[in-house]
KEDOLUM-20833 format. One record per residue (C-alpha): residue number from 1; residue in three letters; x, y, z. Coordinates in Angstrom, 2 decimals, always signed. Layout:
N
ATOM    i   aa        x        y        z
ATOM  NUM  ala        X        Y        Z
...
//
This chain:
383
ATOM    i   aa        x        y        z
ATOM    1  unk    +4.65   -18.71    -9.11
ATOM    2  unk    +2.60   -16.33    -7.38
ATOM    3  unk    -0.49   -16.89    -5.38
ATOM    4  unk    -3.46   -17.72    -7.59
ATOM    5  unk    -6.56   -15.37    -6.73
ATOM    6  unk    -8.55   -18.30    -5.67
ATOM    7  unk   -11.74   -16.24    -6.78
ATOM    8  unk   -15.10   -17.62    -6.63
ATOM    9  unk   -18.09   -18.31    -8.68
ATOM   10  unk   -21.05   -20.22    -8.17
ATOM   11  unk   -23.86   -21.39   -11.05
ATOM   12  unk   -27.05   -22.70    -9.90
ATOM   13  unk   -30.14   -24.84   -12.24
ATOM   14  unk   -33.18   -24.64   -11.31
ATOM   15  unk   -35.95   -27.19   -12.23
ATOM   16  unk   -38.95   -24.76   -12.80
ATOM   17  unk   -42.60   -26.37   -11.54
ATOM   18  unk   -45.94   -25.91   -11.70
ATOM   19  unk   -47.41   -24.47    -8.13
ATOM   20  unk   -50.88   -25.79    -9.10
ATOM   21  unk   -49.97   -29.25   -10.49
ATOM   22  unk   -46.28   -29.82    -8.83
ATOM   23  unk   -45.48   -31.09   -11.86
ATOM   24  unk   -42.72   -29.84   -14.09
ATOM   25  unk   -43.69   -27.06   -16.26
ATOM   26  unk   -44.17   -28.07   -19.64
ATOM   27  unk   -44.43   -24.89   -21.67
ATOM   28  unk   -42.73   -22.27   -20.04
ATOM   29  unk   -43.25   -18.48   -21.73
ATOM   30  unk   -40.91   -18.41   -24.34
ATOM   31  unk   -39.50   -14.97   -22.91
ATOM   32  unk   -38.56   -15.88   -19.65
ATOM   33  unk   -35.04   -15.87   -19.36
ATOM   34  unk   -35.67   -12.20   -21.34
ATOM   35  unk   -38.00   -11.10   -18.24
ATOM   36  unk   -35.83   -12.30   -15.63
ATOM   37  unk   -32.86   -10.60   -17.49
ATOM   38  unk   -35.09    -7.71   -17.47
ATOM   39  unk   -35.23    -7.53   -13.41
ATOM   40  unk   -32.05    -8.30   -12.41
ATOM   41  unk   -30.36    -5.56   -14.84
ATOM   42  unk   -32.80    -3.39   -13.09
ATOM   43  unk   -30.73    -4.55    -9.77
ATOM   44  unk   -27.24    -3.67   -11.29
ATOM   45  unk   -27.35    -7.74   -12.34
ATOM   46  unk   -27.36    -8.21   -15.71
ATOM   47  unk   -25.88   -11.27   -18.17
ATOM   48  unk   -26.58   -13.60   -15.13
ATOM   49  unk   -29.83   -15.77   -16.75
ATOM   50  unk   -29.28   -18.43   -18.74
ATOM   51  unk   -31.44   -21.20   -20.72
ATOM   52  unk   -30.90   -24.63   -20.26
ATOM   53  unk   -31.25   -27.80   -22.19
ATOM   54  unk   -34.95   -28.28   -21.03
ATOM   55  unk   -36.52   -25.48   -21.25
ATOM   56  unk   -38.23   -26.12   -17.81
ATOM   57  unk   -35.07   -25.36   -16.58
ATOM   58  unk   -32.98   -22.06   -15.84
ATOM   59  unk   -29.21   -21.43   -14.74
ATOM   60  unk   -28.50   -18.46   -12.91
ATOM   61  unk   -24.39   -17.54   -12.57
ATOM   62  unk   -22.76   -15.59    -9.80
ATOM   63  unk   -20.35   -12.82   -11.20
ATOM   64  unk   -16.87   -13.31   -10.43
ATOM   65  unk   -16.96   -12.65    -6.25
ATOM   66  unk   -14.04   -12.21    -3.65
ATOM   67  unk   -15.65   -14.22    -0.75
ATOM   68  unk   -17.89   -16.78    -0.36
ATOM   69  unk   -20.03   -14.05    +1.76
ATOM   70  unk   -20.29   -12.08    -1.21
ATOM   71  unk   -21.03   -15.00    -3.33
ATOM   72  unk   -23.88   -15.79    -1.36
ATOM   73  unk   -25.58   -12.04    -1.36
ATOM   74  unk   -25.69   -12.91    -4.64
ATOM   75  unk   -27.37   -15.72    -4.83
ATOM   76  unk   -29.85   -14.20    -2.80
ATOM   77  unk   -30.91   -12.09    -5.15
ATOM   78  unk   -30.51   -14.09    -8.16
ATOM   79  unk   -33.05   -16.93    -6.69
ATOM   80  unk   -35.68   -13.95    -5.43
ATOM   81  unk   -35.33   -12.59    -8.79
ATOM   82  unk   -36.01   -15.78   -10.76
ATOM   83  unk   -39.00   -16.46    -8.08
ATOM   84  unk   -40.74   -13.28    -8.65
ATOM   85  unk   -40.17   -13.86   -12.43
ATOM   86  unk   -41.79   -17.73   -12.45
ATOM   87  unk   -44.17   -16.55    -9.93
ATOM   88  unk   -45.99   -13.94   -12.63
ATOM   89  unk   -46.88   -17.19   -14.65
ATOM   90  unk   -48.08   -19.64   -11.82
ATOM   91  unk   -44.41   -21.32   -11.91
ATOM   92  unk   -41.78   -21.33    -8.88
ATOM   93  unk   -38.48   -23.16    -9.10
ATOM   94  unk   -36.82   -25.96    -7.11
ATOM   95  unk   -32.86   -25.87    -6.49
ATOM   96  unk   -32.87   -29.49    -6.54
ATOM   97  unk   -31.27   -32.37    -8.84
ATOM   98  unk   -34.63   -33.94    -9.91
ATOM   99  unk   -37.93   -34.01    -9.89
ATOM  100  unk   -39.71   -36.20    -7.32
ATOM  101  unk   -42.41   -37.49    -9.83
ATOM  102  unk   -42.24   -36.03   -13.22
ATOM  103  unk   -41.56   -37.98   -16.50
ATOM  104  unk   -38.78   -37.14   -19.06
ATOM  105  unk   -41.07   -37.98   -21.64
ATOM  106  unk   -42.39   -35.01   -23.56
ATOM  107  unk   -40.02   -32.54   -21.48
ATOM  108  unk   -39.26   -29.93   -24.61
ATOM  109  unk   -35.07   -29.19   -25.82
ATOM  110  unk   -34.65   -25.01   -25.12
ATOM  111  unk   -35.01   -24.21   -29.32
ATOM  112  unk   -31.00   -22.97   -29.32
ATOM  113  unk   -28.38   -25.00   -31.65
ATOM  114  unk   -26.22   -26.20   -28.89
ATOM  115  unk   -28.92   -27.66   -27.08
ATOM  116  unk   -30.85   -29.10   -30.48
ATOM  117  unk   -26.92   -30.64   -31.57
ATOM  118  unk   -26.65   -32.59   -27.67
ATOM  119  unk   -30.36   -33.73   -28.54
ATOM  120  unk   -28.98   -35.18   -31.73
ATOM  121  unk   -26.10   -36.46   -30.32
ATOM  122  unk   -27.22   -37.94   -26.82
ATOM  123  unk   -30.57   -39.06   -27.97
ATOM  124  unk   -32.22   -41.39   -25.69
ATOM  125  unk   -29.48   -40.76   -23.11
ATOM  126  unk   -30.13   -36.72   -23.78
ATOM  127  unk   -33.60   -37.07   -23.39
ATOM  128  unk   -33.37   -38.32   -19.68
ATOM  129  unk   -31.36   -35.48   -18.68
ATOM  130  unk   -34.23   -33.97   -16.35
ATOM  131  unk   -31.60   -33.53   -14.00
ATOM  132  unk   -29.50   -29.72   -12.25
ATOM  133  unk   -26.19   -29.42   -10.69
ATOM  134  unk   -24.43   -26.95    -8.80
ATOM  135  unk   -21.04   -26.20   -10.22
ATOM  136  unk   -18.25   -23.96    -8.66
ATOM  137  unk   -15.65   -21.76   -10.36
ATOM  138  unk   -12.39   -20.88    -8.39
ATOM  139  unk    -9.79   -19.22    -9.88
ATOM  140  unk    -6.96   -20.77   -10.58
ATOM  141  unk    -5.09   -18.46   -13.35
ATOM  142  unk    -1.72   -20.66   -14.36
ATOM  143  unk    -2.44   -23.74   -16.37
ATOM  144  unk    -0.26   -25.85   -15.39
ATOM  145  unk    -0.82   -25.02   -11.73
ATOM  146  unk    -4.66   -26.00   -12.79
ATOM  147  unk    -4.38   -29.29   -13.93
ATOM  148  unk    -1.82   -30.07   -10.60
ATOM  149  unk    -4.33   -29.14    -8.50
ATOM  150  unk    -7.46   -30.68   -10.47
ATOM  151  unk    -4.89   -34.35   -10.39
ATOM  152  unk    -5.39   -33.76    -6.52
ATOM  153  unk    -8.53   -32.47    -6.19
ATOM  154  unk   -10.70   -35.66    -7.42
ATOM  155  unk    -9.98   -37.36    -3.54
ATOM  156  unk   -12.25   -34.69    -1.94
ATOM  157  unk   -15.02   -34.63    -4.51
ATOM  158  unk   -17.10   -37.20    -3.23
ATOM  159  unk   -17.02   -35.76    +0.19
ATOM  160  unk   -18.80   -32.99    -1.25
ATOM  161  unk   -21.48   -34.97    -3.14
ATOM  162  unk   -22.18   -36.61    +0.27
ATOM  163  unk   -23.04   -33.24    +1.67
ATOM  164  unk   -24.88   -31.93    -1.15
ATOM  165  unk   -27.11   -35.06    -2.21
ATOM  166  unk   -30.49   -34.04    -3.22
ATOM  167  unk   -31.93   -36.35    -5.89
ATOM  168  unk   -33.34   -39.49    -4.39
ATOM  169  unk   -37.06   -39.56    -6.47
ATOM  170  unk   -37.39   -40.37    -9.98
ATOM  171  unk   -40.56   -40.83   -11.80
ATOM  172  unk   -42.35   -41.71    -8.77
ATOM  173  unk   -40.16   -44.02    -7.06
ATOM  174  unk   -37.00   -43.36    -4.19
ATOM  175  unk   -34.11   -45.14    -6.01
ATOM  176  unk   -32.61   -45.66    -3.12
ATOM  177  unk   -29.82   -43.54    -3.92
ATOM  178  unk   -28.86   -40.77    -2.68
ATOM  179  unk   -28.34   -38.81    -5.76
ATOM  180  unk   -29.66   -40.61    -8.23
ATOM  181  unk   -28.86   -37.57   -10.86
ATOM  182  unk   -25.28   -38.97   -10.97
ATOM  183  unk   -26.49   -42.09   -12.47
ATOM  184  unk   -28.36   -40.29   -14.88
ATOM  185  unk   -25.42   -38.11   -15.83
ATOM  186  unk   -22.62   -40.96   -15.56
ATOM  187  unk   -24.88   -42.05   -19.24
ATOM  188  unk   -23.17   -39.52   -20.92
ATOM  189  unk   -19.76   -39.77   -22.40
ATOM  190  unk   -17.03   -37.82   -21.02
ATOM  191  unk   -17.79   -38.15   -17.24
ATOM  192  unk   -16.82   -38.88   -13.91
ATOM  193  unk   -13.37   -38.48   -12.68
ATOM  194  unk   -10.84   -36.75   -14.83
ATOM  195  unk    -7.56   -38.85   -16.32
ATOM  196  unk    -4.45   -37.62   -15.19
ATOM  197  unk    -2.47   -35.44   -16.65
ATOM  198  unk    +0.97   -35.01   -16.67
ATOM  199  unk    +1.15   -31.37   -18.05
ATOM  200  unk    -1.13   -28.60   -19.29
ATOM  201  unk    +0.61   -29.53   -22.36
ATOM  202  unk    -0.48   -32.94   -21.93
ATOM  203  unk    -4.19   -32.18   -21.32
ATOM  204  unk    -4.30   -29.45   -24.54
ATOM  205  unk    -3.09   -32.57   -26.57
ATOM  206  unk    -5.50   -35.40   -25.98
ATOM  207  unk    -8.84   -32.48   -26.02
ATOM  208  unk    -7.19   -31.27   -29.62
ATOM  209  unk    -7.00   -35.14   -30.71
ATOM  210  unk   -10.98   -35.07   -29.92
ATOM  211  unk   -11.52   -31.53   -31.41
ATOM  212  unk    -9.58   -32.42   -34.74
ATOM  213  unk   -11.56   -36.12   -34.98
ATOM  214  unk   -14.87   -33.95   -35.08
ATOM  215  unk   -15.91   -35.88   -31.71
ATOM  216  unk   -16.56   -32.70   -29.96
ATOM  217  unk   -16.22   -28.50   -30.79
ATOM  218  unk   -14.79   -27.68   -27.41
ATOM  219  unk   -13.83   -28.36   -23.81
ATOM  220  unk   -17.43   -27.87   -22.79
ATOM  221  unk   -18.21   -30.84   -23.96
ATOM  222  unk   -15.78   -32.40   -21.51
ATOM  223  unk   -18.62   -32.96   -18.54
ATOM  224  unk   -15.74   -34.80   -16.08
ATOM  225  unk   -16.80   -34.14   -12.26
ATOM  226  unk   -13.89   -31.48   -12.11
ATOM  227  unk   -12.91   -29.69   -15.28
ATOM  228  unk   -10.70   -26.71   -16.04
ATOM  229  unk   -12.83   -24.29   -17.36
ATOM  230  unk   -13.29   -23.59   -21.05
ATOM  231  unk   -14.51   -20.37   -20.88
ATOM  232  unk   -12.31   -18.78   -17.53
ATOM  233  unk    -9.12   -19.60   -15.64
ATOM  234  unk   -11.27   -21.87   -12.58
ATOM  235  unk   -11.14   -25.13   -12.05
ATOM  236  unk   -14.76   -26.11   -12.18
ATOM  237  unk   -16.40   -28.53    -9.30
ATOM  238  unk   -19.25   -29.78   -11.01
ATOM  239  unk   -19.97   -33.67    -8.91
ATOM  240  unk   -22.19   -32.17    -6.68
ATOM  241  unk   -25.82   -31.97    -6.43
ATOM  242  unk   -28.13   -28.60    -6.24
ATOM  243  unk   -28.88   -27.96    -2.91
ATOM  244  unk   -32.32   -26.37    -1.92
ATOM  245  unk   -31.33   -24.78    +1.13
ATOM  246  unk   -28.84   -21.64    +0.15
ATOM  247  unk   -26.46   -21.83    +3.09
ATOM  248  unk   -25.69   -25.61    +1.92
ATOM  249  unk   -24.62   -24.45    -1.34
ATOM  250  unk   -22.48   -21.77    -0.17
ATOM  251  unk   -20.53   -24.33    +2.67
ATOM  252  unk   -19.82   -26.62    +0.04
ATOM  253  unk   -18.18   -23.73    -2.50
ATOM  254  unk   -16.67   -22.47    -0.13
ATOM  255  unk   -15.06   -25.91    +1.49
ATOM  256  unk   -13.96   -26.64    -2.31
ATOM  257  unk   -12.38   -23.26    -2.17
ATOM  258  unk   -10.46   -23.73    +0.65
ATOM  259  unk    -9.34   -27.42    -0.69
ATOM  260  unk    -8.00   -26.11    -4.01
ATOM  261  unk    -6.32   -23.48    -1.49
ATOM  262  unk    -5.14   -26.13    +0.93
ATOM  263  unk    -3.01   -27.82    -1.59
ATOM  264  unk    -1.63   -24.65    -3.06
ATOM  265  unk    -0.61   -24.15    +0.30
ATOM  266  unk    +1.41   -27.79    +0.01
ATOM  267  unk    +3.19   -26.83    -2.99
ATOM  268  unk    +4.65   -24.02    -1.97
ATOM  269  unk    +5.91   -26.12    +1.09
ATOM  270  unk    +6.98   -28.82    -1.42
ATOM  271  unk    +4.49   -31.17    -0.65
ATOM  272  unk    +1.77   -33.01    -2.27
ATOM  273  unk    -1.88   -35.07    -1.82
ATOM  274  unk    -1.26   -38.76    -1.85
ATOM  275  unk    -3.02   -39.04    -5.80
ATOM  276  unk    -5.25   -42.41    -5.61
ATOM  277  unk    -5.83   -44.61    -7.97
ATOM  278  unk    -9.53   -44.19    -9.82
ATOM  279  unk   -10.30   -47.34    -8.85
ATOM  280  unk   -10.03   -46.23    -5.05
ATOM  281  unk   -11.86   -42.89    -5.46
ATOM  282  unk   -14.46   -44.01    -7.57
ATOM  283  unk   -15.20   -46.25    -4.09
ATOM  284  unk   -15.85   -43.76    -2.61
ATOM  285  unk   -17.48   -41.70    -5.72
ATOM  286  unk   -20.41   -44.53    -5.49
ATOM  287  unk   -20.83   -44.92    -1.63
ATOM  288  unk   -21.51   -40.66    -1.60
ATOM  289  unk   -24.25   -41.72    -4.61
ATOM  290  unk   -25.92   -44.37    -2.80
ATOM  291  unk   -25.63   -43.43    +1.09
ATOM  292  unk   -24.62   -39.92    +0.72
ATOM  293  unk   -22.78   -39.29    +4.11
ATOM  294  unk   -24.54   -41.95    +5.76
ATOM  295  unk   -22.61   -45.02    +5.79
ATOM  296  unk   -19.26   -42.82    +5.96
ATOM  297  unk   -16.33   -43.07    +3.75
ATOM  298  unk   -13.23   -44.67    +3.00
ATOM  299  unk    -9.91   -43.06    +4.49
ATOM  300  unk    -7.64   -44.71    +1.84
ATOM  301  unk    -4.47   -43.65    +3.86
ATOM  302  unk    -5.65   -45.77    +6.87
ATOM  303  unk    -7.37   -48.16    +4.85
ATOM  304  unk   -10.49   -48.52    +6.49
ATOM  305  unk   -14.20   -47.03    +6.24
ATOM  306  unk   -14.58   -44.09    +8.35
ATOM  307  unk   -17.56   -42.43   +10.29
ATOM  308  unk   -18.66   -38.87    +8.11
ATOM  309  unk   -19.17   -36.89   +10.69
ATOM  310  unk   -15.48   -37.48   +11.56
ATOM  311  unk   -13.95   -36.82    +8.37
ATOM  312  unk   -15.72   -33.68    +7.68
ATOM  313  unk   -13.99   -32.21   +11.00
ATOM  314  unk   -10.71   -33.47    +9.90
ATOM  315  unk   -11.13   -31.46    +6.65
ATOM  316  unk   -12.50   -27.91    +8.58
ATOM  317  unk    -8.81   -28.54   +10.57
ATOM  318  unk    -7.19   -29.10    +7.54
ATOM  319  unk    -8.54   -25.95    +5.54
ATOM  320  unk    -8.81   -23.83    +8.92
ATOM  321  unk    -5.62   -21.79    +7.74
ATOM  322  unk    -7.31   -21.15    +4.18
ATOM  323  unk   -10.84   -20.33    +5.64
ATOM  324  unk    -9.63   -18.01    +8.05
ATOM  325  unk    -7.16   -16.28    +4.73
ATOM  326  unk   -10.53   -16.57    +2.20
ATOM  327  unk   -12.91   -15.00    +4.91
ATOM  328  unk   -15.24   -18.36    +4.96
ATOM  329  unk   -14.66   -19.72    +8.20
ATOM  330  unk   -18.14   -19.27    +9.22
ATOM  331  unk   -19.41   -20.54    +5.50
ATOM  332  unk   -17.76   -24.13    +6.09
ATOM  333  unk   -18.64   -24.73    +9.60
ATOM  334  unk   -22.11   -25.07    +8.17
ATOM  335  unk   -21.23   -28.33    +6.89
ATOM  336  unk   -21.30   -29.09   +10.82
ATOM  337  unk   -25.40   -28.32   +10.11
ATOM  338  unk   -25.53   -30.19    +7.03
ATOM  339  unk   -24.49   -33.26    +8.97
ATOM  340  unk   -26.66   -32.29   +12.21
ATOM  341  unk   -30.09   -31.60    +9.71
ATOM  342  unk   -29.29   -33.73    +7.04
ATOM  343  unk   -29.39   -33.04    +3.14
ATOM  344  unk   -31.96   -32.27    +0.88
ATOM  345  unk   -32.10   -36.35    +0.49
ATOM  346  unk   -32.82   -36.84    +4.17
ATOM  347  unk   -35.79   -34.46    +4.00
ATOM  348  unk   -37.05   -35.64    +1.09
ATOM  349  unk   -37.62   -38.82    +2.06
ATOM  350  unk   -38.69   -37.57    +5.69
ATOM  351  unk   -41.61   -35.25    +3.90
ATOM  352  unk   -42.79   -38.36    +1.86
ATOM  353  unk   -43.04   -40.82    +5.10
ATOM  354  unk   -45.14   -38.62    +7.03
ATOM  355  unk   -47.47   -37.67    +4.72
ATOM  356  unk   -47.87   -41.46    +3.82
ATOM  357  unk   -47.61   -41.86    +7.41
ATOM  358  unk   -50.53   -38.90    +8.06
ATOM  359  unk   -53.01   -40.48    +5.23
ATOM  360  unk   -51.76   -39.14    +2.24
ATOM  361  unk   -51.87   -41.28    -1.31
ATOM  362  unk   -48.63   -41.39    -3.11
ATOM  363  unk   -49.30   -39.19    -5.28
ATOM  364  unk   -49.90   -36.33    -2.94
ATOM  365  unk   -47.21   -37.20    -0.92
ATOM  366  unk   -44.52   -36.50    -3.84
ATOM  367  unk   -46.43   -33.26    -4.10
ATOM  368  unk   -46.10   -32.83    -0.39
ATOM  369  unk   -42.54   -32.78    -1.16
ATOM  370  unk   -42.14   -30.64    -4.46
ATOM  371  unk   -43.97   -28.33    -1.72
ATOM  372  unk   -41.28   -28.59    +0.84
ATOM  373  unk   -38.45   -28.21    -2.09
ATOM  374  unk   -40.35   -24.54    -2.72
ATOM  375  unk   -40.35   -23.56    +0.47
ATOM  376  unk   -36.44   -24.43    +0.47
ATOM  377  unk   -35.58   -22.81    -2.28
ATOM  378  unk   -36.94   -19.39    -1.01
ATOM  379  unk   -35.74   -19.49    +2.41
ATOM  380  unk   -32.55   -17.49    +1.83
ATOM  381  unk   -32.66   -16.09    +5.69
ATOM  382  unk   -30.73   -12.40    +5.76
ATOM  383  unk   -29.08   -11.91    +3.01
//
C-alpha cells in the first residue's frame, strides 16, 4: 500500500451577528453567500461559500492544501472576505460554537431542500441547532486503510475538543460546560463515536441497510465525531469546536493530521493503537465537554487521570516525526499556547466576569463578549 497523501482541508461556520444589537442576525440579505462568492472569485477563490442550515450562518471550505501553512493562508482570506462581505450590511461573524445570548426561537431554516427535509425530520431537536463546528479533511485515499485508521483515531478526539472548546453560553446562561454545542449536537441521531468496523466492506453494508430502509439518502447524514467522507477520500474530524482565534484552528488540523499520519506510520511497522472500548473513550469524550482541558484526562493505558498539559507534550513527541515530514511542526507547538492562554471557553467566561466585575448588567456583559468573539475572529496576524 503506498503512502496516502495525507492532504488537508479545513471547513469553518460562522455564526453571523448583528454589530449594533450583538444579537444573531435574523434576516440576513438573501444574496449573501452570492456576494461573498462574488469577492473571493475575484481573489482566484471561487466555490468556497456555502449556506448553512440557519441562514444566520455561513461555511467557508479550504480547497484541497499541501500543508497546514498553506491551509491557513487560506483561511485568512476566506474569513477577511466573509468580514468585508457581512460588514456592507451592519453584520460581522463569530468563529465560535454558539451564541452567548441569543434564542433558537425564530432563527429562520436557509430556504434549500436539504436543509427544509432536516427541519422536517429533526424538528424540535433541528430547531436548536444554533450551533458551528470546525471539521477537518485529510486525505486518506484507500478505503479500507480509512476505516483502520478512523477504528484508531476516536482515542485522540477528545484531546482535540479539549483544546478547541468554545461554547460555554447558551441563551443567557454559562452551562457550565465547556462546549456545550456537543450536547446540543449529541440530540441528533447518528452521533458521537463511530462503531467499529471490521472492513470497508463492512461499513458500505450497514450505511446501504440505512439507505435501502429510506432512513437516510446518504453518508452525510452519518454526523459521527469522525466520518469517512461522503463526498472525498478524507477521513473527516468533525468533534471539535470552532475556534475564534485562527492559529487555534490550524494547531488542531494540523495535530489531527499528524495523528492519522502517526498511525500510518505504525502499520507499516506492523503495529497498532491499543482500540478502547466506547465506554472508556466516551470518559473521556464527556470530561473534554464539561472541563475542556482543565481537569486533564484519562491515560487508559496507565489507568489513571492525567494532568493536560502533560499529555499534550506526549502527543507533539509522538507526532514529532510526522510534523517535521507534513511541514507543521511549528503549527502544533501552538497547542503549547492554547494551553498557556486558554481556549475560547476560558476567555469567554474571563470577558463576562470583568465586565460584571467593572459594573456591567448581564446583559451587556454577554455583549461585552460577542464583542471580544469579533475581535477574535478578525485577528488573523500575518497571513
Amino acid at each position: 500500500m503506498k503512502d496516502p497523501d495525507f492532504t488537508l482541508g479545513i471547513e469553518e461556520e460562522y455564526l453571523l451577528v448583528d454589530r449594533r444589537t450583538r444579537d444573531l442576525a435574523r434576516d440576513p440579505p438573501a444574496d449573501l453567500v452570492a456576494l461573498a462568492e462574488a469577492k473571493l472569485a475575484d481573489q482566484g477563490q471561487a466555490g468556497q461559500v456555502s449556506p448553512e442550515f440557519l441562514r444566520a450562518q455561513l461555511e467557508v471550505q479550504t480547497r484541497v492544501c499541501r500543508t497546514a501553512a498553506e491551509a491557513r493562508a487560506e483561511l485568512v482570506k476566506l474569513r477577511r472576505a466573509i468580514a468585508a462581505v457581512t460588514g456592507e450590511f451592519g453584520m460581522a461573524p463569530i468563529a465560535a460554537s454558539t451564541h452567548p445570548f441569543a434564542e433558537w426561537r425564530g432563527m429562520e431554516a436557509t430556504d434549500k431542500d436539504r436543509y427544509r427535509a432536516l427541519e422536517r425530520d429533526l424538528q424540535g431537536v433541528g430547531r436548536r441547532l444554533v450551533i458551528c463546528g470546525l471539521h477537518v479533511h485529510v486525505g486518506i485515499e484507500d478505503d479500507e486503510l480509512r476505516i483502520d485508521l478512523m477504528n484508531q483515531i476516536g482515542y485522540f478526539l477528545p484531546h482535540l475538543l479539549a483544546l478547541s472548546t468554545s461554547s460555554p453560553f447558551w441563551r443567557s446562561e454559562d452551562t457550565g460546560l465547556a462546549s456545550y454545542r456537543v450536547a446540543i449536537f449529541n440530540e441528533l441521531p447518528r452521533t458521537g463515536l463511530p462503531d467499529h468496523f471490521e472492513s470497508y466492506g463492512e461499513y458500505r453494508r450497514q450505511l446501504d441497510r440505512l439507505v435501502a430502509a429510506g432512513l437516510i439518502d446518504d453518508a452525510s447524514k452519518l454526523w459521527w465525531d469522525v466520518r469517512p467522507s461522503a463526498r472525498f477520500p478524507t477521513l473527516e474530524m468533525r468533534i471539535t469546536d470552532m475556534c475564534p482565534y485562527l492559529d487555534d484552528a490550524v494547531a488542531i488540523a494540523a495535530l489531527y493530521q499528524c495523528l492519522l499520519s502517526m498511525l500510518w506510520r505504525l502499520k507499516r511497522q506492523n503495529q497498532r493503537w491499543r482500540i478502547y472500548p466506547h465506554m472508556l473513550v466516551r470518559e473521556n469524550r464527556w470530561r473534554a465537554q464539561r472541563y475542556g482541558f482543565d481537569a486533564g484526562l484519562v491515560d487508559f493505558g496507565k489507568g489513571a487521570i492525567f494532568d493536560f498539559a502533560g499529555l499534550v507534550e506526549e502527543l507533539l513527541e509522538l507526532v514529532a516525526p510526522d510534523a517535521a515530514r507534513l511541514g507543521c511542526t511549528a503549527e502544533i507547538a501552538h497547542a503549547r499556547t492554547i494551553l498557556k492562554r486558554g481556549t475560547s471557553a476560558h476567555r469567554q467566561r474571563k470577558i463576562f466576569a470583568d465586565a460584571i466585575a467593572g459594573g456591567a448588567d448581564k446583559p451587556a456583559a454577554l455583549q461585552a463578549v460577542v464583542d471580544g468573539l469579533i475581535a477574535e475572529t478578525l485577528y488573523s496576524g500575518s497571513p
